[in-house]
C-alpha distance (Angstrom), angle and dihedral (degrees) to the residues before:
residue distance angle dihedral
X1 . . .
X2 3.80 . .
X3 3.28 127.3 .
X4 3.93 135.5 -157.6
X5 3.64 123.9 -149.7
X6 3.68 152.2 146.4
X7 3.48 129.5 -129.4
X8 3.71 133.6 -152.3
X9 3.84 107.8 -135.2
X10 3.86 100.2 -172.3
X11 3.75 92.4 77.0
X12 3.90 84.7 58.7
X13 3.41 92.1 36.3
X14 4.19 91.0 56.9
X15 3.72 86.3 38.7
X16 3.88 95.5 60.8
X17 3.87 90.8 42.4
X18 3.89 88.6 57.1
X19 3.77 83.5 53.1
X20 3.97 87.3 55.5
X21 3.69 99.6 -108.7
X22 3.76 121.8 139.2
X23 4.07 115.5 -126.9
X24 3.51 126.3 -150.9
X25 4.25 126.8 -128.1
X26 3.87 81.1 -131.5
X27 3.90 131.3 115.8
X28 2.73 106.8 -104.8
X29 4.01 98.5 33.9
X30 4.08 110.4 -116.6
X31 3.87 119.8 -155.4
X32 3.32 126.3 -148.1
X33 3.79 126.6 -171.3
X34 3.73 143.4 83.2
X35 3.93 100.7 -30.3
X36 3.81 105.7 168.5
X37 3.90 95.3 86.0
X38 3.78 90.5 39.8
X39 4.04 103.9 49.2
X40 3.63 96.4 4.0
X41 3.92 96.7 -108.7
X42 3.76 138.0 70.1
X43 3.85 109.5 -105.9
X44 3.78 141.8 104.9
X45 3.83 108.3 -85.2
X46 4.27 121.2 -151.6
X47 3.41 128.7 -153.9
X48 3.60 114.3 -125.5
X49 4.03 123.9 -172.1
X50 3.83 113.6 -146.4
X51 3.33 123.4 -130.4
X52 4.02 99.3 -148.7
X53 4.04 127.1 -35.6
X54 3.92 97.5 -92.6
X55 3.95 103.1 142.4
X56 4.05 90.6 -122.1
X57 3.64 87.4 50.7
X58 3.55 94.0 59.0
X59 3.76 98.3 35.4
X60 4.14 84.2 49.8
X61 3.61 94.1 51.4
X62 4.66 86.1 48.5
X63 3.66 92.2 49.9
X64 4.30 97.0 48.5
X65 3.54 90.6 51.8
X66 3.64 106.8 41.6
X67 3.59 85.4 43.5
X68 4.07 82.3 65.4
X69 3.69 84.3 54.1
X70 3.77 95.9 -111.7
X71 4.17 134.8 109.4
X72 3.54 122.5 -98.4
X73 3.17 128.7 -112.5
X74 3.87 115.4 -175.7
X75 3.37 112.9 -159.5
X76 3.70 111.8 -149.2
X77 3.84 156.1 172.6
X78 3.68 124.8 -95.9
X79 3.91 90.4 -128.9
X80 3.94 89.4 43.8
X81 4.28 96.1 45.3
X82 3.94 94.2 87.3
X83 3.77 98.7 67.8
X84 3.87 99.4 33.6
X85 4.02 82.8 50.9
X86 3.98 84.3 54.4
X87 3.53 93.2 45.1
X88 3.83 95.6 56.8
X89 4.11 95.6 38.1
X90 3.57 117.9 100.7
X91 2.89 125.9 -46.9
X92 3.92 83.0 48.9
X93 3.92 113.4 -132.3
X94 3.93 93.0 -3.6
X95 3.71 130.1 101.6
X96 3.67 93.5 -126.3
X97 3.79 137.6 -57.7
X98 3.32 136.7 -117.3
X99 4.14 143.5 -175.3
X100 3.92 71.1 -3.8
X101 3.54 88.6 -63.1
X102 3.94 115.8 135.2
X103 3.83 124.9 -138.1
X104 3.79 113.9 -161.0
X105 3.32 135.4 -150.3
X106 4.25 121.9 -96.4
X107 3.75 102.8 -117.5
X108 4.20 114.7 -161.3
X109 3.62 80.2 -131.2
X110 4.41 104.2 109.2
X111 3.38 122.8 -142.2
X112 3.61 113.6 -116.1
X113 4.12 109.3 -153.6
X114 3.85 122.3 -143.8
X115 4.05 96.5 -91.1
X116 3.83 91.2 60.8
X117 3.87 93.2 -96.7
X118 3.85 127.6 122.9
X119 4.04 122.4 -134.1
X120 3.49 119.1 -106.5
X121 3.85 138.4 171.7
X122 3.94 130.1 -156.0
X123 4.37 94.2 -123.3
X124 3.64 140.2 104.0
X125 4.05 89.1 -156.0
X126 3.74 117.8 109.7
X127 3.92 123.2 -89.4
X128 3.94 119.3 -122.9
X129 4.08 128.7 175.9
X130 3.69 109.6 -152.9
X131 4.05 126.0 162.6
X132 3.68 119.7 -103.2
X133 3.60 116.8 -97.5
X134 3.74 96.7 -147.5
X135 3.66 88.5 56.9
X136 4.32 102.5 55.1
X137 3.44 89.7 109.8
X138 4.00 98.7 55.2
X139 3.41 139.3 64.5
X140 2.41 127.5 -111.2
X141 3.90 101.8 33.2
X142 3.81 135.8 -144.6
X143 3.46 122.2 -116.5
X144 3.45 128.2 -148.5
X145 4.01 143.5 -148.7
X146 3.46 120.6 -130.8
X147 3.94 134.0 -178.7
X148 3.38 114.9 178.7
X149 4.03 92.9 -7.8
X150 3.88 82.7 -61.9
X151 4.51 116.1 119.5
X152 3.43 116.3 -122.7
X153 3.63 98.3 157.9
X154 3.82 148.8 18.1
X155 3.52 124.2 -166.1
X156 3.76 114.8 -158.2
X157 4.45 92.0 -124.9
X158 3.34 141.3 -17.6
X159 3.54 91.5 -102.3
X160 3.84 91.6 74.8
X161 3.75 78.9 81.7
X162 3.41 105.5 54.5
X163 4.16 104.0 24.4
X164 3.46 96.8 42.1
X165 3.83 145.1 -20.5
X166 3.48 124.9 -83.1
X167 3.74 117.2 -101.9
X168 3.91 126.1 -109.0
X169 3.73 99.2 -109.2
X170 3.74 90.6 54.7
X171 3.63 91.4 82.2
X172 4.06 122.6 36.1
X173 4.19 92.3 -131.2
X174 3.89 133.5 35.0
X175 3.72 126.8 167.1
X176 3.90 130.4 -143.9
X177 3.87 142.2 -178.3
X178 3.45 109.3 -101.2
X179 3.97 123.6 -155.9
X180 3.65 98.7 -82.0
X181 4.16 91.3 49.0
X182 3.68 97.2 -100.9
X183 3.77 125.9 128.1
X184 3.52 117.8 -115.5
X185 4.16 125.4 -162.9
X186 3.52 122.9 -141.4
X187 3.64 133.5 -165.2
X188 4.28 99.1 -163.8
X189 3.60 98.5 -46.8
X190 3.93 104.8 -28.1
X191 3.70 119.4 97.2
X192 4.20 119.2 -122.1
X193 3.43 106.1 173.1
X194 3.87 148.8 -8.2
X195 3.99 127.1 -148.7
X196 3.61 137.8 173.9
X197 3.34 93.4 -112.7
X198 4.11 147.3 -49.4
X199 3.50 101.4 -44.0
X200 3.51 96.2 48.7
X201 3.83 90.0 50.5
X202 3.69 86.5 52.6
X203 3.79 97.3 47.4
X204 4.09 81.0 56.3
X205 3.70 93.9 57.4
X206 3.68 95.2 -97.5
X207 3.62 123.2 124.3
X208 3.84 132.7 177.1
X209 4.00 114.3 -113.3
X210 3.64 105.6 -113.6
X211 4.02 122.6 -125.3
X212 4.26 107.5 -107.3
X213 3.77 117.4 -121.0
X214 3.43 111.7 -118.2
X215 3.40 117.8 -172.4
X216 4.21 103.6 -142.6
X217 3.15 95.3 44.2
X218 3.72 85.3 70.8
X219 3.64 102.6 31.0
X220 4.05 95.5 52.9
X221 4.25 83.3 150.9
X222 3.65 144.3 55.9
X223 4.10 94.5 -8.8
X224 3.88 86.8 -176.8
X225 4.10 84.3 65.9
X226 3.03 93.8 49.4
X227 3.81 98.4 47.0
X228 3.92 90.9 49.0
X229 3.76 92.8 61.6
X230 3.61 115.7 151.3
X231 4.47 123.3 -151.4
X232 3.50 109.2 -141.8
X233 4.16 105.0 -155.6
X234 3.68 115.1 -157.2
X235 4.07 110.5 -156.4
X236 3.63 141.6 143.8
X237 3.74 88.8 -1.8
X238 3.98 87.0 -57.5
X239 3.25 131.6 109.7
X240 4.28 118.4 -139.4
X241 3.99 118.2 -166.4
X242 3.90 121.3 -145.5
X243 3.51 124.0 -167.0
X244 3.42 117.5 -142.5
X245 3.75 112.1 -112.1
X246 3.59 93.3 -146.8
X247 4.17 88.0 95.3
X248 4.13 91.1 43.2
């Protein structure tokens, strides 16, 4: 379930200036000070408020800071901490893994395929992106489209994601706008259905296939940052630091 919040960042703020760190005017806040025994390297860190606990929230709010070269620290809710502490555990970014197999996280980001179209699929099951077991041993490796543990579709590498968009036969339905600004649902190249728009797609047991998270394709700099991240917990007028478990 997500949550929405908004976090007061001067308790943290006063917090890390009791621990003898310097804070910045800026937005966002940048701390400077001896890091190492803090985070467990040597680099500027930034406090960063979230917005909710949506995995490409979090992942978003990694990749802008590290990017600046500093450590995150995501500044949280108490009722929001548990999943943004799952999200940064090992395996970083990922659901879990398994067999050495990674399972992503379902982003509400779509995935728009090379014709224009977006991928859809006639279910009301849950969506899951896992790696292919046949392909462990290669690089790179398939990944896969599960609802309800069931395949539905295998893209040939993650890459498709980032380098390119998938093609159209890659997935057996795809909708479109059409001239009058309805969505129509294809199977191949026959059209199944038109609706006014998402929700009445939905309400017709037809949901759009939701992009994977995958964690690189975020982080393209300073991994080690990004792996240091710090949750900053604001409660009871306290504030409670979590490592993230990603670098234990």
């Amino acid at each position: 379930m997500e949550h929405s919040y908004s976090v007061d960042t001067e308790l943290i703020i006063r917090d890390l200036e009791d621990r003898d760190f310097t804070v910045s005017d800026n937005n966002p806040a940048v701390v400077l000070g001896d890091a190492t025994a803090f985070v467990g390297v040597d680099a500027p860190l930034e406090i960063v408020p979230l917005a909710n606990d949506r995995p490409l929230t979090i992942i978003s709010a990694i990749s802008s800071a590290v990017d600046n070269g500093h450590v995150p620290i995501l500044a949280a809710d108490h009722d929001c901490s548990d999943t943004v502490r799952e999200f940064l555990s090992a395996p970083f970014g990922l659901t879990k893994s398994q067999n050495e197999r990674r399972r992503f996280y379902a982003t509400e980001g779509r995935i728009q395929l090379a014709d224009g179209s977006y991928a859809c699929s006639p279910t009301d099951a849950s969506f899951a992106w896992t790696e292919v077991a046949e392909s462990a041993s290669a690089e790179p490796r398939q990944l896969q489209l599960l609802a309800n543990s069931e395949p539905i579709a295998t893209i040939e590498a993650a890459e498709a994601f980032a380098c390119s968009a998938p093609q159209p036969d890659q997935f057996q339905y795809r909708y479109s706008r059409n001239e009058d600004g309805q969505f129509v649902v294809y199977s191949g190249t026959e059209p199944v259905g038109t609706y006014s728009g998402v929700s009445a797609m939905r309400a017709d047991g037809m949901q759009p296939i939701p992009a994977p998270l995958i964690p690189e394709q975020h982080v393209t700099s300073n991994p080690e940052l990004a792996r240091a991240t710090m949750l900053a917990t604001v409660a009871d007028g306290g504030v409670r630091y979590s490592p993230s478990m990603a670098t234990q």
